[in-house]
C-alpha positions as CSV (number, residue, x, y, z in Angstrom):
1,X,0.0,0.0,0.0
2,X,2.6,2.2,0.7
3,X,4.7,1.6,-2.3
4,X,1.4,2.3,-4.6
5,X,0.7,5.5,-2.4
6,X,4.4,6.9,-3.3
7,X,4.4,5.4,-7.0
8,X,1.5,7.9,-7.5
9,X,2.9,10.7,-5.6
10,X,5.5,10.2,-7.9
11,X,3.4,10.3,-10.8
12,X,1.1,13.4,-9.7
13,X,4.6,15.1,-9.0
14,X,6.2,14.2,-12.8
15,X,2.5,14.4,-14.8
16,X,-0.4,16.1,-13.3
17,X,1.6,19.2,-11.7
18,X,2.4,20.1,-15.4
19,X,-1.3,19.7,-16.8
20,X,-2.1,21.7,-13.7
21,X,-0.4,24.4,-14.3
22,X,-1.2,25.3,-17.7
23,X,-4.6,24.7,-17.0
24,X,-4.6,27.4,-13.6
25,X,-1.8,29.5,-15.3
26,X,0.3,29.0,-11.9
27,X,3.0,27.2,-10.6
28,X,1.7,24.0,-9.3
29,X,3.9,22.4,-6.4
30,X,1.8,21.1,-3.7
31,X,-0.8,18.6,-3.0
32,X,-3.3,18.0,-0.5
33,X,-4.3,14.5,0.3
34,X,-7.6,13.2,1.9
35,X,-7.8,10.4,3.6
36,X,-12.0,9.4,3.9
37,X,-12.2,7.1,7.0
38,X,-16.1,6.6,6.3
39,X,-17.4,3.4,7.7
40,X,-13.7,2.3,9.4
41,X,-14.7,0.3,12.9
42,X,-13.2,0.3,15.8
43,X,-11.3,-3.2,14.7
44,X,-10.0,-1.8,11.4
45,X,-9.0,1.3,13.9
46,X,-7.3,-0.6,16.7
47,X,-5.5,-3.2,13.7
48,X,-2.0,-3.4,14.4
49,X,-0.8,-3.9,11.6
50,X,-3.0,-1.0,9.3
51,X,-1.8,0.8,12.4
52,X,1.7,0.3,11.3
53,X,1.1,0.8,7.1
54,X,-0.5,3.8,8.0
55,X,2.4,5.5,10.3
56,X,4.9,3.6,7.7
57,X,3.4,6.1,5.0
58,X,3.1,9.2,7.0
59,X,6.9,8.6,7.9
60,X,7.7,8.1,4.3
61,X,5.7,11.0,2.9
62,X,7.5,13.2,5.6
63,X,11.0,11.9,5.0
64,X,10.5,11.8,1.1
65,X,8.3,14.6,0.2
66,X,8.5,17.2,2.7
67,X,7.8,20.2,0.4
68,X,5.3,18.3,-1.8
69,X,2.7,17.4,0.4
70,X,1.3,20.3,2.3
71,X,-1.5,18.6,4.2
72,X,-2.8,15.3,4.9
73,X,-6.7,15.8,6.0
74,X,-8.3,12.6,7.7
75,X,-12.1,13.3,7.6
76,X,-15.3,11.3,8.5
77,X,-12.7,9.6,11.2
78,X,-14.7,7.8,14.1
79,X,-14.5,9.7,17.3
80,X,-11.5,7.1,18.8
81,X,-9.7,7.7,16.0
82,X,-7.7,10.3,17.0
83,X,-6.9,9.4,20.6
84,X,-6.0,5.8,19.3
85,X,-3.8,6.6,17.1
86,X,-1.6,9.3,18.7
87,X,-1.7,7.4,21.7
88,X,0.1,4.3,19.8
């Protein structure tokens, strides 16, 4: 999952950001990603190991593409969401 995530980061970064910017007439050098936890549980959220993909790829994304991700958004999260997962 993670290797997908960065292969299109990769992709959006060599492709899209050029279509982008002739289309908006600006430079284009930042994304925003949204992450849509609609209908997660509270299994998928306590998971181990989705636990561990999920900091994997925020730890990549930082280390790899500081400047090229401004913001990650996690919306429709389930209430425990957010203590769970800074607390692990």
């Amino acid at each position: 999952m993670t290797k997908f995530i960065i292969r299109e980061l990769e992709n959006t970064w060599r492709e899209k950001f050029d279509r982008c910017e002739k289309e908006v007439g600006n430079i284009v050098d930042q994304i925003r990603m949204i992450i849509d936890m609609k209908g997660a549980t509270l299994k998928q959220i306590t998971n181990k190991q989705l636990n561990s993909i999920w900091k994997e790829l925020f730890k990549v994304l930082n280390e790899r593409f500081p400047e090229f991700v401004n913001t990650i958004h996690v919306v429709n999260a389930p209430m425990f969401f957010e203590n769970y997962f800074l607390k692990e």
